[in-house]
N, C-alpha and C positions, 0 to 999 in steps of 0.2 A: 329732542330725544333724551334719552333715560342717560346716565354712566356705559348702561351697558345695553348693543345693540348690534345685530345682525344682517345682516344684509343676505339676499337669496335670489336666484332670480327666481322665476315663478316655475320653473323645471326644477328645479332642486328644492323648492318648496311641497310643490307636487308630488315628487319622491319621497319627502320626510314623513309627509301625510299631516291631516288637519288637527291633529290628537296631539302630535308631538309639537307643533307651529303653537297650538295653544296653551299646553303645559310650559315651554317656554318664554311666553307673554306672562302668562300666571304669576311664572316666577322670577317679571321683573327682566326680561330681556328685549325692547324693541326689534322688531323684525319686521327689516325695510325689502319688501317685494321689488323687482327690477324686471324689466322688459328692456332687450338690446341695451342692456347697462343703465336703461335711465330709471331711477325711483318713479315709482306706479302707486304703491301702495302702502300702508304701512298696519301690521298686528303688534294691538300691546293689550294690555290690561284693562279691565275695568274702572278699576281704580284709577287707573292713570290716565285714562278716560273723563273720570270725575274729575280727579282734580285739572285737566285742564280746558273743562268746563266750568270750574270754579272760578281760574285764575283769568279766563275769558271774560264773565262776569263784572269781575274787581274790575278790570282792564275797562270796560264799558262804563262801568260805574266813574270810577276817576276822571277817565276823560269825559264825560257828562259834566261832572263836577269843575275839572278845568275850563270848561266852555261857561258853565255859568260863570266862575266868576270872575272871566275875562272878559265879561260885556257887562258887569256892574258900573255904573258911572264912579 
């Protein structure tokens, strides 16, 4: 998650409405949906979406890379 992040359950998300959930993703606040107290779901941003689709990638990448050249003779 971000610095900054909300937690809701999906009643109180519901009340807030889907306009205001994503104004606040927008700008930069995860907001972790809850069902009987357990994380369900989670809205954030696009961007922060990307980058950690980016950092997914690198992560793939590397450990690709550690695996070849731990079977070099």
């Amino acid at each position: 998650m971000t610095d900054k992040s909300e937690t809701l359950s999906i009643t109180e998300a519901s009340a807030r409405g889907i306009a205001d959930l994503a104004r606040t993703a927008e700008f930069g606040t995860d907001i972790v949906l809850t069902r009987h107290g357990k994380p369900i779901a989670t809205i954030m941003s696009i961007h922060r979406l990307a980058n950690l689709d980016e950092l997914e990638q690198e992560l793939r990448d590397a450990a690709l890379e550690f695996t070849r050249r731990s079977r070099r003779p």
